[in-house]
N, C-alpha and C positions, 0 to 999 in steps of 0.2 A: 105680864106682870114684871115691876122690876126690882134689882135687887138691889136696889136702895135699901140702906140700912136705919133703924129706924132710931136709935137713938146709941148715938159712938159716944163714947169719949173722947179727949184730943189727942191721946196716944194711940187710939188706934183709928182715928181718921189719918194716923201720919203713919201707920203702920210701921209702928218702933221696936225696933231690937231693940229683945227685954233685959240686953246686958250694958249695949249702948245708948239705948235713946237714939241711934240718929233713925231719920226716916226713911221710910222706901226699903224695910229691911226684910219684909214677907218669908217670916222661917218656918211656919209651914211648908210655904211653896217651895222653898229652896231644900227644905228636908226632905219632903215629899219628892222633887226631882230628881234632887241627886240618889237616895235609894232608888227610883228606876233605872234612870240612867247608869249607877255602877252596876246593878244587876242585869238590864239588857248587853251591856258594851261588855262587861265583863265574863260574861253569861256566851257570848260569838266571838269575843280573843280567846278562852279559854278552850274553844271546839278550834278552833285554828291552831291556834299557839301554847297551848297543853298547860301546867298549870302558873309558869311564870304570865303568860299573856296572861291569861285571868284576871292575878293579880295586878298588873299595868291597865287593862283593860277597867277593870273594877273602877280605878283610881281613875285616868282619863275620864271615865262615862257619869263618876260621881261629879265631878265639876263641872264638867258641861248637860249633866241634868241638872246643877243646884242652878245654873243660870235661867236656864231654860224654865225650872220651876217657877223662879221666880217672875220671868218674865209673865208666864202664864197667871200667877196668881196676880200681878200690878194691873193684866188687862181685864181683871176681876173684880179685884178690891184697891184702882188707883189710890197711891198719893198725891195730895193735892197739896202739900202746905208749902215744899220748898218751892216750887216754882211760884205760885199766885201770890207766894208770901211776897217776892222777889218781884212781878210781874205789876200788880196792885196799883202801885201807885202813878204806874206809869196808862192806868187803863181810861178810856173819857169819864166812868162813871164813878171814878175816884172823887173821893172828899176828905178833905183834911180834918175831918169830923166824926168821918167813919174810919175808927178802926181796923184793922186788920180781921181779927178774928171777929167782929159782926157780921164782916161779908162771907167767911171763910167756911161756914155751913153752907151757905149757895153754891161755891165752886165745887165740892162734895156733890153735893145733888144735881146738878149739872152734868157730871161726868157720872157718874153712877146708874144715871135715870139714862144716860145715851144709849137710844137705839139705833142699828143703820136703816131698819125699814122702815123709819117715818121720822119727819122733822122737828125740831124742836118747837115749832108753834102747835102743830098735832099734840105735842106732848105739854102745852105748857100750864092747861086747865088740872091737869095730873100733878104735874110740878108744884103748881102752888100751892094745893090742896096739902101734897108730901109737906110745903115747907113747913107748915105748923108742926107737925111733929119731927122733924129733923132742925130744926134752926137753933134749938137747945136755948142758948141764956143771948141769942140776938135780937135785939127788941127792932131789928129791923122788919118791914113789910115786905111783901114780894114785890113789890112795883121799887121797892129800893135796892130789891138783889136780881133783879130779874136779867138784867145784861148782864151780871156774873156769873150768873148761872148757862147763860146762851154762850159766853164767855170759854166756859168749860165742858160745853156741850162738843164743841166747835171744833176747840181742843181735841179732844177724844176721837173724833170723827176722823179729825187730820192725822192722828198717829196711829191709826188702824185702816185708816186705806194707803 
């Protein structure tokens, strides 16, 4: 089963910090890490290096868990808008007809729906199926988003092997 979402809004298909709006800001994840990470790192400076490491420790393990968090939540719940937003026009199935955000529910489910144990035509009777409920206000068909979605399949695959 996959964890395709079933109906995002466009703040959080872009996964936006709720203070800046920009994308790719996953503060859960970064919340979530960096409390482990200061309480592991700071947790073994401070049996080492007594209570000053602790507190260095804490501090070092909180930043490099809020990366690391995040990294984890992005290979979870990608952002797709700034790159495809950017990517888009330069792709064959581009039209100067179709907008941005009509395709931009596709590259979403593309990358969300990516499995590594089977290939995107195994998945793509699934896929289409998903699109109706995920494509929101795209009056596009599958067979009109279907290489953007293979698109961001593809994608994903390449940045996790």
């Amino acid at each position: 089963m996959s964890n395709a979402p079933k109906n995002k809004s466009k703040s959080e298909l872009r996964n936006e910090d709720p203070i800046t709006s920009e994308p790719g800001a996953h503060p859960v994840g970064v919340g979530v890490g960096s409390a482990l990470g200061g309480a592991a790192v700071g947790a073994l400076a401070g049996a080492l290096g007594g209570p000053v490491g602790a507190v260095v420790g804490a501090v070092a393990g909180g930043i490099s868990g809020a990366y690391g968090g995040k990294a984890v939540a992005e290979s979870i719940d990608p952002t797709v808008d700034a790159y495809w937003r950017e990517t888009y026009p330069t792709r064959p199935y581009f039209s100067p007809h179709r907008e941005y955000k009509l395709v931009e529910p596709a590259y979403h489910l593309g990358a969300t729906m990516y499995n590594p144990d089977s290939t995107f035509e195994s998945q793509e009777d699934a896929m289409e199926e998903r699109w109706e409920s995920t494509r929101g206000s795209s009056s596009l068909t599958w067979s009109d988003v279907k290489e953007a979605a293979r698109d961001a399949w593809n994608r994903r695959a390449a940045s996790l092997s």
